[in-house]
N, C-alpha and C positions, 0 to 999 in steps of 0.2 A: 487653595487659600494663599492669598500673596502676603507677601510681609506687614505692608500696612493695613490688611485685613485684619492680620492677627493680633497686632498692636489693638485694633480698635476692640477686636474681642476682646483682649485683657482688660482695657478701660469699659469697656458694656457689663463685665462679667463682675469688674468689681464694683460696679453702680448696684449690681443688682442685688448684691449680695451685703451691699451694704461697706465694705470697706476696698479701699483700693488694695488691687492685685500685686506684687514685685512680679520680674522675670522669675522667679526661684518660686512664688506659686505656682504660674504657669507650669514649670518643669516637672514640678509635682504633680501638679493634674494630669501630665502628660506621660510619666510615669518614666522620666527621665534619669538619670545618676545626679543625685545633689549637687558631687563634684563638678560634673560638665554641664550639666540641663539648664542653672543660669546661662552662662555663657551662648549655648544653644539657643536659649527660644532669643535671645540679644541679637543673634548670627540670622536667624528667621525674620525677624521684625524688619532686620533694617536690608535686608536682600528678596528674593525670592518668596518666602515661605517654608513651611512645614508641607510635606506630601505626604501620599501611599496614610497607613495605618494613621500616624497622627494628625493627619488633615483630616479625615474620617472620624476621628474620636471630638476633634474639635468642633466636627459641623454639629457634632450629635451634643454635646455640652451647651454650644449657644443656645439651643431653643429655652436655656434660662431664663434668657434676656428677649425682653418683650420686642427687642430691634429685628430680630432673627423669624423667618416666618416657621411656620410646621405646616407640615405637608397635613391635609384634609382626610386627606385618601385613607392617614395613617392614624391620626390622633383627633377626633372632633373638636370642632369647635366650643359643643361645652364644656371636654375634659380639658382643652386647653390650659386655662389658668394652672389646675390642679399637675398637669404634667409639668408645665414650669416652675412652679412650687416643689416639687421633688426634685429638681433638675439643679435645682438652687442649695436644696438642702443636702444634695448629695455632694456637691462642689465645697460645700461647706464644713461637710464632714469629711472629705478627704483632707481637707488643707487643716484637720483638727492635729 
């Protein structure tokens, strides 16, 4: 995930969810230190990206967002909606 990938996530994520994202949700969904995790996902955005463990958590988060595909193989196409609908409400209830 590159940096402005994950920029765009945060803006996908907070469409979906209904209110815009800060970098300090992010850090939270990311299960970062309050203290640094703004800073951090700020450092990600505008360089490189997030790798390893939290690029992974991040691919698995987007399928919130209608932009994001899901693998077939894994989730049908009928459960679809219904797995992004938990996917949303779990993001939602972390940043509770």
């Amino acid at each position: 995930m590159t940096g402005p990938e994950l920029k765009q996530l945060r803006e996908d994520l907070g469409e979906a969810i209904g209110r815009p994202l800060s970098v300090a949700d992010m850090a939270k969904l990311c299960g970062l230190p309050p203290e640094t995790g703004p800073d951090t996902i700020a450092e990600w955005e505008a360089g490189a990206g997030p790798n390893g463990p939290v690029a992974a958590l991040l691919s698995f988060i987007a399928v919130g967002c209608d932009h994001y595909p899901l693998g077939e193989e894994i989730i049908s196409a009928g459960d679809a909606e219904l797995f992004r609908a938990m996917m949303r409400a779990g993001v939602i209830r972390r940043l509770s």
